[in-house]
C-alpha positions in Angstrom: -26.5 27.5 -27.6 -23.7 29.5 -26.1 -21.3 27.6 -23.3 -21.4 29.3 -20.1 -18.3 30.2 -19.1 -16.6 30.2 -15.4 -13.8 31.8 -13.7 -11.4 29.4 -11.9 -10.8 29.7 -8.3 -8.6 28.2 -6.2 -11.3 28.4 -3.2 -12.1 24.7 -2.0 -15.4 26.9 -0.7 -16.5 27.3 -4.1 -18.0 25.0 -6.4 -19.5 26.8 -9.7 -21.4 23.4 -10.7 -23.3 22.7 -8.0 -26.6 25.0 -7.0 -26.8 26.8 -3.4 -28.8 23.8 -1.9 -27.4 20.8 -3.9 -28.5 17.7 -1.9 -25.0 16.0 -2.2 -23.1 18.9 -0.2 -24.5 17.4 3.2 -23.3 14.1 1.7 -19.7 15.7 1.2 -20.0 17.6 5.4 -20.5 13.9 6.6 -17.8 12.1 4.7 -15.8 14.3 6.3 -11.9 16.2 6.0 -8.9 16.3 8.2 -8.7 18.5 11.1 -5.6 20.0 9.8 -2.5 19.1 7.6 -0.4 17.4 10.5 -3.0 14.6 10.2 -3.0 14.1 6.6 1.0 13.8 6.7 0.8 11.9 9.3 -1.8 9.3 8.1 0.5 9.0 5.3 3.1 8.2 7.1 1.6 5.6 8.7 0.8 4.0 5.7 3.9 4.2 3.8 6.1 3.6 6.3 6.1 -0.1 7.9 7.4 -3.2 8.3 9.0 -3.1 4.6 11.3 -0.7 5.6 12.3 -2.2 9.1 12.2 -5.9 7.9 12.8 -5.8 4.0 15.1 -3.0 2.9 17.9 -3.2 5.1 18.0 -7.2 3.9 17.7 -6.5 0.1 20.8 -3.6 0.3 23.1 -6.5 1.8 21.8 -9.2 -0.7 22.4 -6.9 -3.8 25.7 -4.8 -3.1 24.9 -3.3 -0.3 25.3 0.5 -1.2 25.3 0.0 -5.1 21.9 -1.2 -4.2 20.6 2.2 -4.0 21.8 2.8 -7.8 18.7 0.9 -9.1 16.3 1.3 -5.7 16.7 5.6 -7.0 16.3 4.8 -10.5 13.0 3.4 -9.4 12.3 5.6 -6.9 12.3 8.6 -9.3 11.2 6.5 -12.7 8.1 4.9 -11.0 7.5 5.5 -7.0 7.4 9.1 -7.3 5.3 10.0 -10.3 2.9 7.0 -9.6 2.6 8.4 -5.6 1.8 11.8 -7.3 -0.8 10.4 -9.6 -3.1 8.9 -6.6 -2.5 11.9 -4.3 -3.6 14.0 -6.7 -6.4 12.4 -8.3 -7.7 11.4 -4.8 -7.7 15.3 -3.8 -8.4 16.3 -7.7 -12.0 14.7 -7.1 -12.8 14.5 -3.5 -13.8 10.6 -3.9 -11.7 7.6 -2.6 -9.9 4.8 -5.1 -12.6 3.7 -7.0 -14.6 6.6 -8.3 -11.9 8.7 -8.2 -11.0 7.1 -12.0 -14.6 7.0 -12.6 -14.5 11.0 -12.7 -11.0 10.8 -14.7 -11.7 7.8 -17.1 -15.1 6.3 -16.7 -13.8 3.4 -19.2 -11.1 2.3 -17.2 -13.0 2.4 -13.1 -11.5 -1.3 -13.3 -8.3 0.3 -12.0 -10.2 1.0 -9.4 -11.4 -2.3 -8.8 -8.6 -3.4 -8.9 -6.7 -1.6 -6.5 -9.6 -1.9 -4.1 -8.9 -5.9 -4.8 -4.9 -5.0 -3.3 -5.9 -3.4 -0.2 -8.6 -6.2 0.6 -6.2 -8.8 0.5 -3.9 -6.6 2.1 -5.5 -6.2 4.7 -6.6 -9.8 5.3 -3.1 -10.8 5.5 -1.0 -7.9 7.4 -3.0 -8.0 10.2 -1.5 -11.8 11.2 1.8 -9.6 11.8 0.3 -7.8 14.0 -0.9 -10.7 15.8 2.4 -12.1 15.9 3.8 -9.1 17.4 1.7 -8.7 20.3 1.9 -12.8 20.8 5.9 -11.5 21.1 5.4 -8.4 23.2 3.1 -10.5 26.1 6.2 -13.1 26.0 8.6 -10.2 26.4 7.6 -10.4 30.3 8.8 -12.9 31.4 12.0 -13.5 34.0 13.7 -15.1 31.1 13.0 -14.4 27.6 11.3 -17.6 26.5 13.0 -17.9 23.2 16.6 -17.6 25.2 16.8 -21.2 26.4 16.3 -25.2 25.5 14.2 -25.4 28.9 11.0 -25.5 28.1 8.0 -27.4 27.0 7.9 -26.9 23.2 11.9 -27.5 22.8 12.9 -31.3 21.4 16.1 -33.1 22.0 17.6 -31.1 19.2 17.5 -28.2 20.2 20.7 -25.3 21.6 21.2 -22.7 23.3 21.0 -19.7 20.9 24.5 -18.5 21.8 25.8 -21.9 20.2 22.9 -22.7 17.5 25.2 -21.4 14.8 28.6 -22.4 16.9 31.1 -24.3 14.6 31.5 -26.5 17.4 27.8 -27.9 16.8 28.3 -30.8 15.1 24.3 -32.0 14.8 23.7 -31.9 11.7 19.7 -31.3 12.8 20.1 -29.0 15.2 18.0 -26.1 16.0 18.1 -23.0 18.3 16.1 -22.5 20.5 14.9 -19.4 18.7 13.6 -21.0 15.6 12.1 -23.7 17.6 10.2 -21.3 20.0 8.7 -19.7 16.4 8.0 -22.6 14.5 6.9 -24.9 17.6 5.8 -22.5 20.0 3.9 -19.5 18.3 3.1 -21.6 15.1 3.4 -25.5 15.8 3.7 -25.7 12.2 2.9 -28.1 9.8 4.4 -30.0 7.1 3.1 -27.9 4.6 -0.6 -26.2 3.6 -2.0 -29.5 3.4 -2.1 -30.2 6.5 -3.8 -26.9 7.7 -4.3 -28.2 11.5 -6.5 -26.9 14.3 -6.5 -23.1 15.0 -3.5 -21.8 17.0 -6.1 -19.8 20.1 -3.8 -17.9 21.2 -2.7 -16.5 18.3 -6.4 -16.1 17.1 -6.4 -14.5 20.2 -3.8 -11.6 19.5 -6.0 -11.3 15.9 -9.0 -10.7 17.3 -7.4 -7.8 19.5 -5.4 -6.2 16.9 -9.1 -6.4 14.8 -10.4 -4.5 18.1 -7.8 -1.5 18.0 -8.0 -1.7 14.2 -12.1 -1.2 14.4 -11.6 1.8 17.1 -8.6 3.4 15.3 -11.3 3.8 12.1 -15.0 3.6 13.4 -15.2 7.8 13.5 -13.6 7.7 10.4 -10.8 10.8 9.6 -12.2 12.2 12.9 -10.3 9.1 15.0 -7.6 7.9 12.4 -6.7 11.6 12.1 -5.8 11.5 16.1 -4.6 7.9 16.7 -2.2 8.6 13.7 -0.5 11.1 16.2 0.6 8.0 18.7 1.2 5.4 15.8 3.6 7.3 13.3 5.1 9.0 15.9 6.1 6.6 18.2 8.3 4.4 16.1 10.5 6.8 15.5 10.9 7.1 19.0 11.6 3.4 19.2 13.9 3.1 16.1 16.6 5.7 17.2 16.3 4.2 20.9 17.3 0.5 19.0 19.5 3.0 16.7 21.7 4.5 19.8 21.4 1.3 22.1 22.8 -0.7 18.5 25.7 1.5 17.9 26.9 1.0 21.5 27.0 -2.8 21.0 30.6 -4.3 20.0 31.1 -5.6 16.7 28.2 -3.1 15.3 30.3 -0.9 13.2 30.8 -4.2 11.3 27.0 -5.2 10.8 26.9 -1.6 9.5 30.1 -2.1 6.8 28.1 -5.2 5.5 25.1 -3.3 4.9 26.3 0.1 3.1 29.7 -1.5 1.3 29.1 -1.5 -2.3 29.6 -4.2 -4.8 28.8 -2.7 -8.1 29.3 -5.5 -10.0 25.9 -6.8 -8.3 24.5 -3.9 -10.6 24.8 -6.1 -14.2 21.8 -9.0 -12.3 18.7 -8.2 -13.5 17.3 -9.8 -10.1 19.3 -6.7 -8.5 16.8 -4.4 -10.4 13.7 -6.2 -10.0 14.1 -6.3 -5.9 14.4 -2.8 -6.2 11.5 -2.3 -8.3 9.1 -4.4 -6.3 10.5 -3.0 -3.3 9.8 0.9 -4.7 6.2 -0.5 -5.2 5.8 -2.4 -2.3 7.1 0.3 0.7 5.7 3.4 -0.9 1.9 1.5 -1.0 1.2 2.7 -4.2 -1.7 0.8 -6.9 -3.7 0.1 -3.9 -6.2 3.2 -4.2 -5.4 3.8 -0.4 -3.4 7.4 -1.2 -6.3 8.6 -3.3 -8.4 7.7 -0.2 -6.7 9.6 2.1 -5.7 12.4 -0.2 -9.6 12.9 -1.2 -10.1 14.4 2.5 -8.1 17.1 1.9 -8.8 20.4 1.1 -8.8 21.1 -2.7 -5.9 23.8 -2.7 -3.5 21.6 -1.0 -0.1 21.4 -2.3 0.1 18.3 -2.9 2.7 18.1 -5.6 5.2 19.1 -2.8 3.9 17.1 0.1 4.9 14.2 -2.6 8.4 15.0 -2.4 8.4 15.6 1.4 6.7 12.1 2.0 8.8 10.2 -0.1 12.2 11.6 1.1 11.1 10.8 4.3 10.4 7.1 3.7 13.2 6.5 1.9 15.3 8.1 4.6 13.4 6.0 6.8 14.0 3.0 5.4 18.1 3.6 5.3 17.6 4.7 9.3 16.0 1.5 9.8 19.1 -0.7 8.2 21.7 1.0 10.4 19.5 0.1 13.3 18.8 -3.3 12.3 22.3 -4.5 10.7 24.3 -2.6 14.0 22.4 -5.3 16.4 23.1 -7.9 13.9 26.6 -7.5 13.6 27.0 -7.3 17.9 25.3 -10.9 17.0 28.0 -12.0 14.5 30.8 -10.6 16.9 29.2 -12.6 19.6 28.6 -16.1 17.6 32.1 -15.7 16.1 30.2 -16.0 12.4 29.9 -14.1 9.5 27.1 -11.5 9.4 25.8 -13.5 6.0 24.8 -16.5 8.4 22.2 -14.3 10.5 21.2 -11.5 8.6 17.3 -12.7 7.1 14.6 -10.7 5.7 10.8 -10.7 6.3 9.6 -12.8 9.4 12.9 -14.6 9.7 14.2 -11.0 10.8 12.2 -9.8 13.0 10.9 -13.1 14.9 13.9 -15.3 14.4 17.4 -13.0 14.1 16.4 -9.9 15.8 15.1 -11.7 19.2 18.1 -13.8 19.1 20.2 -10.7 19.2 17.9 -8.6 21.7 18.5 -12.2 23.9 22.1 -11.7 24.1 22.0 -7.8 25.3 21.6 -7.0 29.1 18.2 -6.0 30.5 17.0 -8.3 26.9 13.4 -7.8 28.6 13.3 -4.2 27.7 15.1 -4.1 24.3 12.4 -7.3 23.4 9.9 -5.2 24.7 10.6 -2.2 22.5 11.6 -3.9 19.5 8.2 -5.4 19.4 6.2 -2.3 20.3 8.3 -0.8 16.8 6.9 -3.6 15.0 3.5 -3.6 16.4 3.0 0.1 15.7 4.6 -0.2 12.6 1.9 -2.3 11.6 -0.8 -1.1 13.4 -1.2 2.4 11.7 -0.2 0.7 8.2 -3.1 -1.8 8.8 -6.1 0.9 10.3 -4.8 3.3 7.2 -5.3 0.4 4.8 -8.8 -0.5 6.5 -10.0 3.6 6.4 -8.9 3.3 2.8 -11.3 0.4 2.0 -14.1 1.7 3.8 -13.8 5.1 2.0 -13.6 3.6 -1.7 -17.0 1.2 -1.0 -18.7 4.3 1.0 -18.3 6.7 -2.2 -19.5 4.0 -4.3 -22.9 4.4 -2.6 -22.7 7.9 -0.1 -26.3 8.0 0.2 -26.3 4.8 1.9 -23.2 4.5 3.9 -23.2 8.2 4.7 -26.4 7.8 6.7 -27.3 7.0 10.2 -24.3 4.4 11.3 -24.3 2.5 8.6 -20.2 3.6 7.8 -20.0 2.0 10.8 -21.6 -1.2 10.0 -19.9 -1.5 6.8 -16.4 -0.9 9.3 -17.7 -4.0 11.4 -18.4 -6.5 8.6 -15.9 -5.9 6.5 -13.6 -6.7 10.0 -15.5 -9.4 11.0 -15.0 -10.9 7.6 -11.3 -10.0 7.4 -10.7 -11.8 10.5 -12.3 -15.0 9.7 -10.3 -15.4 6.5 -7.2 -14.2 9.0 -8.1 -17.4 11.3 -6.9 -19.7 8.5 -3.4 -17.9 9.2 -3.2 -18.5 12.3 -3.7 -22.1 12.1 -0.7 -24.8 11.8 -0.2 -24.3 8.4 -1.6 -20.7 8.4 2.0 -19.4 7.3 1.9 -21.2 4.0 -1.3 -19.4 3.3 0.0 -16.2 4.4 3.0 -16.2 2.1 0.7 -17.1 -0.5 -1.0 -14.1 -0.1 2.4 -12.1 0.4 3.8 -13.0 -2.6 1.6 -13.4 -5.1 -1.6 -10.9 -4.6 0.4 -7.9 -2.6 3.0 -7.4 -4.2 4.9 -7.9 -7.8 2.6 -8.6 -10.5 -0.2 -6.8 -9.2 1.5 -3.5 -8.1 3.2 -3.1 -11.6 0.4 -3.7 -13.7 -1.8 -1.1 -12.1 0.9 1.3 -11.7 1.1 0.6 -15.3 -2.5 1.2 -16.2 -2.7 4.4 -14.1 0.0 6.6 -15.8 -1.0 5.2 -19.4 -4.6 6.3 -18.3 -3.3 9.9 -16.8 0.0 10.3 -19.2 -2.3 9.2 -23.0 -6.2 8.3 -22.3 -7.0 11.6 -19.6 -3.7 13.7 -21.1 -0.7 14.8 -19.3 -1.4 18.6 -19.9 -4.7 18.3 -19.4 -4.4 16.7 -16.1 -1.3 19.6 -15.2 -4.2 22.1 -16.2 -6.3 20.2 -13.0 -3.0 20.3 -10.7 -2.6 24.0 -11.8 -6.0 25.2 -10.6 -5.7 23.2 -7.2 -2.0 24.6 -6.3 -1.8 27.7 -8.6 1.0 26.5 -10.4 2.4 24.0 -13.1 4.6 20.8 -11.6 7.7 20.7 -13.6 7.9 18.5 -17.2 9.5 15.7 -15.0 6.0 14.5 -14.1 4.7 14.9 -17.8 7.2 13.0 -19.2 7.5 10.0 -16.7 3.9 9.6 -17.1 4.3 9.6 -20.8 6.7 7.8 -21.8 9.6 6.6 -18.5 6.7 5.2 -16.2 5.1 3.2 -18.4 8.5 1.9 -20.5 9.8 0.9 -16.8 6.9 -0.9 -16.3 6.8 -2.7 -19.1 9.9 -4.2 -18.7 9.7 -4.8 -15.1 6.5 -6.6 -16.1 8.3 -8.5 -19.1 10.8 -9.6 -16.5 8.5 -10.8 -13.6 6.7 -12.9 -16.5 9.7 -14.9 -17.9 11.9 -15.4 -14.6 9.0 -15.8 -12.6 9.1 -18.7 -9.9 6.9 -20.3 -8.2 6.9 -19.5 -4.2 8.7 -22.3 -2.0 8.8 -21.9 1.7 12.2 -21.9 3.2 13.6 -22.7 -0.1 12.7 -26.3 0.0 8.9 -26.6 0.7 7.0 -27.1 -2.8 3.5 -26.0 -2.8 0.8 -28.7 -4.3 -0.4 -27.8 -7.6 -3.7 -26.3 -5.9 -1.7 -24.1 -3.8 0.0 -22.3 -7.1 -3.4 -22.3 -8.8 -4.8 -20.6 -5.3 -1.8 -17.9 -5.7 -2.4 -17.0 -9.2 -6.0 -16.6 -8.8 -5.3 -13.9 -6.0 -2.3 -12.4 -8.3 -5.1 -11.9 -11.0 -8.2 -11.1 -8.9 -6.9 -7.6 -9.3 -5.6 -7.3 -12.9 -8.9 -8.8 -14.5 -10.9 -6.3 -12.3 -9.6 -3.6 -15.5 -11.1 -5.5 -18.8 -13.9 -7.3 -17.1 -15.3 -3.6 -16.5 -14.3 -2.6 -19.9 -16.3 -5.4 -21.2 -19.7 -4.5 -18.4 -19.0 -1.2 -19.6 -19.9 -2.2 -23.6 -22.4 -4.6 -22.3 -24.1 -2.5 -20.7 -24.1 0.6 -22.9 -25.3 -1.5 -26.0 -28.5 -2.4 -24.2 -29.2 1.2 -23.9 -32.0 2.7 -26.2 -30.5 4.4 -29.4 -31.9 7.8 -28.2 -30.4 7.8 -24.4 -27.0 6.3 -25.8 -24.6 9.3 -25.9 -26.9 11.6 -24.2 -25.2 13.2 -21.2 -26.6 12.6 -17.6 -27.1 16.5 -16.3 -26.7 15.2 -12.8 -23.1 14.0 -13.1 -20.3 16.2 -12.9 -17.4 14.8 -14.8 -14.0 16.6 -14.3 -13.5 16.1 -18.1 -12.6 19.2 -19.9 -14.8 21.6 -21.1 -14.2 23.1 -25.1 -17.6 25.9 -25.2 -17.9 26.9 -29.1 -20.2 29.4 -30.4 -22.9 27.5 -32.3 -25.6 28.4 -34.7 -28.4 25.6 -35.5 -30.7 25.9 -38.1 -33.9 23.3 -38.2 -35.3 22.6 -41.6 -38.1 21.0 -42.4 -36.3 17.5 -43.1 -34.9 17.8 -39.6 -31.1 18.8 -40.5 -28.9 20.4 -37.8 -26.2 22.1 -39.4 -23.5 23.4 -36.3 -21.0 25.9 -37.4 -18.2 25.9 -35.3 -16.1 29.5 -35.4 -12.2 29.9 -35.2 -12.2 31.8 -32.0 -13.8 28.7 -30.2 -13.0 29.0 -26.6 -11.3 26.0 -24.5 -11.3 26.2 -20.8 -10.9 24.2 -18.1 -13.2 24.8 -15.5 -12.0 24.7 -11.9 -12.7 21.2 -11.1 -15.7 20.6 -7.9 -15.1 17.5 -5.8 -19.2 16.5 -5.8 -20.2 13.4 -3.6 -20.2 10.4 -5.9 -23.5 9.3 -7.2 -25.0 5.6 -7.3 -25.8 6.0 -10.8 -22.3 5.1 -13.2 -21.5 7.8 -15.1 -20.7 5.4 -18.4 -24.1 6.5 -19.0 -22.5 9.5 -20.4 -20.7 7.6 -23.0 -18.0 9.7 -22.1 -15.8 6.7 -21.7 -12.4 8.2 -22.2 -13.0 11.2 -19.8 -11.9 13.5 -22.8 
């Protein structure tokens, strides 16, 4: 039988392999599309840029040489961030279907990346939300005549405590001493334990704060890209606004153009660590929220010509620029602190938490009208993580909603699937916001968001594009979306640069690996590593435990449906249609000739509405 052949269009209106009354086209009206590109940049935005780049970047340039830093953080950037952020925002539009059977259309074998990705966001978004909680529990205390972490007078404070203009004073001479700062976070917001043993009773009013960033969280997503796509215009906007107002107000301060020399002065000889590299690796992977399936989620709501190859570039320009904005507005404010203290920047300048609960209010403490500054700071770092978190969450739903449309897109059960999956993400959050709720919560930061996780599927996914899929035959895809070909940079970091990064990064984390202490000096029990590595490895195993369902379950086909494909799916795969002449004999021999001007093409790909049935069935395993 002759192939039929089609002509490619660039029209997201047409798809040539589905019939004028296909049943899954009103599947594909009520998953929904963006209102208009704005949104999708924006919800983008909203995911990539947070907390990492207010709270984490700024630190890791001053730790590792402070300008030279940005030696390895671009080698990275370009090496890994940028062709890894390409592959999901493609592949998401590429098929129209969120993180998980978006690699069931490429690569049916390897829809454990999937899995696994979807495993990321979960437990990311279990965890982030605490900060969000913390932030508002911040914000409400922001209110008051005096800034309750400013002074010794209060309830929570013990005998050791000082006032946070002398806690780092030379002139202290108690060796235990504390400032009031520290003890109004550790004793105040968390009363925290001794260590994750002693988990304690539930901090309410924290649990509080959780339950109403779960609320906005819900709200932001419940309508899907029909709400995200307009809260996104308050949530990625708005920081901005608050950043260069911390910007402008820091740069006024005395002593700032100092906290600004520390963070940008280089020290190349910081370049020769390999620790240097690897915070800038992890950091690449971490900030521009890639291997978590959520930018094939929200690219799969676009419309199939979309440029997306340039909106790549845009985006990540903007975060990284972002991220250097957010330094000079952190480390100006932390140098008026050194100039106030009469002590070296080094003493106060922290990363994570430590900055922006313990350093940053300290400093915002010693400005005049402190109310306000506190007030905006903490709005910055609840929006920060708000639209990061609700971006996350619309990401999960859409990956488990186009694993079954016909279920989830019908009636409200989206938004039932939206409410459980909150209602269980907050009751694991409750543990967090117990007195020992932050060991658990660095558990989860360092070893199942970030690190191990993020580089092995980042390594899976351009392997699976770059060898398994094929470079040129996933540039033939891009080609027929935006009308051209991306330039051979792509092709060959998928190839060959992505995954040789990888693997070494990978290498690296393995052998000078160490286990997580809090504050340096609290060691974990032995069941608290063994809880860490099982959520490190909940997401890698995801990849050959489907491998092996996939086997299983294609050896208990019958001999006669094993390798027959499933007419019903629609696999993006491409397409060879050869002229073929059978000729039946009466011992049943098929003899296929196969003539020299065989034609290849690659049909224009259509985004059809995932079906419940695994397309493995196709034996197609390799997508090829």
């Amino acid at each position: 039988m002759t192939g039929v052949q089609m002509e490619p269009t660039n029209s997201p209106e047409v798809n040539p392999l589905k019939s004028d009354h296909d049943p899954n086209d009103l599947l594909l009206i009520k998953r929904g599309k963006w209102a208009n590109k704005r949104e999708f940049i924006l919800a983008v935005v909203g995911e990539i840029i947070g907390l990492g780049n207010v709270w984490r970047f700024p630190y890791l340039c001053f730790k590792n040489g402070g300008g030279a830093f940005l030696v390895p953080y671009l080698v990275f950037l370009v090496t890994c961030g940028i062709p890894t952020f390409f592959i999901e925002l493609s592949l998401g539009q590429l098929t129209g279907q969120g993180g998980i059977t978006c690699w069931r259309k490429i690569c049916p074998l390897l829809e454990g990346i999937g899995y696994g990705s979807l495993m990321i966001m979960l437990l990311t978004v279990m965890y982030y939300v605490v900060i969000l909680a913390w932030g508002f529990f911040y914000f409400f205390s922001s209110f008051h005549s005096e800034l309750p972490w400013a002074s010794c007078n209060n309830t929570w404070n013990t005998g050791d405590c000082v006032d946070y203009r002398n806690s780092l004073s030379k002139n202290n001479t108690s060796a235990n001493a504390t400032s009031s700062v520290e003890e109004f976070w550790q004793r105040r917001v968390l009363n925290l334990s001794g260590g994750i043993e002693e988990m304690g009773s539930i901090r309410w009013d924290l649990a509080g704060c959780l339950v109403l960033s779960w609320i906005l969280c819900y709200f932001c997503v419940w309508k899907g890209v029909k709400s995200s796509g307009k809260v996104v215009y308050v949530t990625a906007t708005f920081p901005y606004v608050m950043m260069i107002a911390l910007l402008v107000r820091g740069l006024t301060l005395p002593g700032a153009m100092d906290g600004i020399r520390f963070y940008i002065s280089p020290d190349p000889t910081r370049l020769s660590e390999p620790q240097v590299w690897m915070d800038a690796a992890s950091q690449i992977l971490y900030s521009y929220a890639v291997c978590t399936g959520c930018l094939a989620s929200l690219g799969s709501y676009n419309k199939y010509s979309n440029n997306c190859y340039k909106d790549t570039f845009v985006l990540c320009l903007l975060n990284s620029s972002t991220s250097l904005v957010a330094g000079f507005a952190i480390f100006s404010v932390l140098g008026f602190m050194s100039y106030e203290l009469g002590i070296d920047i080094s003493e106060v300048a922290e990363s994570g938490p430590g900055l922006a609960f313990i350093a940053y209010p300290r400093a915002v403490a010693m400005m005049p009208l402190p109310q306000l500054w506190a007030a905006f700071f903490f709005i910055m770092i609840i929006f920060l993580g708000l639209d990061s978190q609700f971006v996350y969450l619309e990401g999960l739903v859409t990956s488990i909603s186009d694993l079954y449309p016909s279920i989830f897109f019908t009636g409200h059960r989206r938004k039932i699937l939206l409410l459980v999956l909150c209602g269980i993400c907050l009751c694991v959050g409750l543990c967090m916001v117990t007195e020992g709720g932050l060991y658990v919560f660095q558990l989860f930061d360092y070893y199942a968001c970030s690190g191990i996780p993020l580089i092995a599927i980042a390594l899976l996914e351009s392997l699976c594009i770059g060898w398994i899929y094929g470079a040129d035959n996933y540039y033939n895809r891009i080609e027929d979306m935006i009308g051209y070909r991306p330039s051979l940079y792509m092709k060959y970091c998928w190839k060959f640069v992505t995954p040789f990064m990888s693997t070494g990064v990978l290498i690296f984390f393995l052998v000078q690996f160490t286990p997580l202490k809090y504050n340096n000096t609290y060691e974990y029990p032995w069941w608290g590593y063994t809880l860490g590595l099982l959520l490190a490895f909940s997401s890698i195993i995801s990849v050959p435990l489907w491998i092996l369902y996939t086997f299983r379950c294609d050896s208990l086909l019958s001999p006669y449906s094993r390798g027959t494909p499933d007419p019903s799916a629609s696999s993006i795969t491409p397409n060879t249609h050869a002229h073929m002449h059978t000729h039946t004999h009466t011992h049943t021999h098929t003899h296929t000739h196969t003539h020299t001007h065989t034609h290849t093409h690659t049909p224009p790909l259509s985004r059809p509405a995932a079906t419940s049935a695994p397309q493995w069935r196709t034996t197609n395993w390799l997508g090829k």
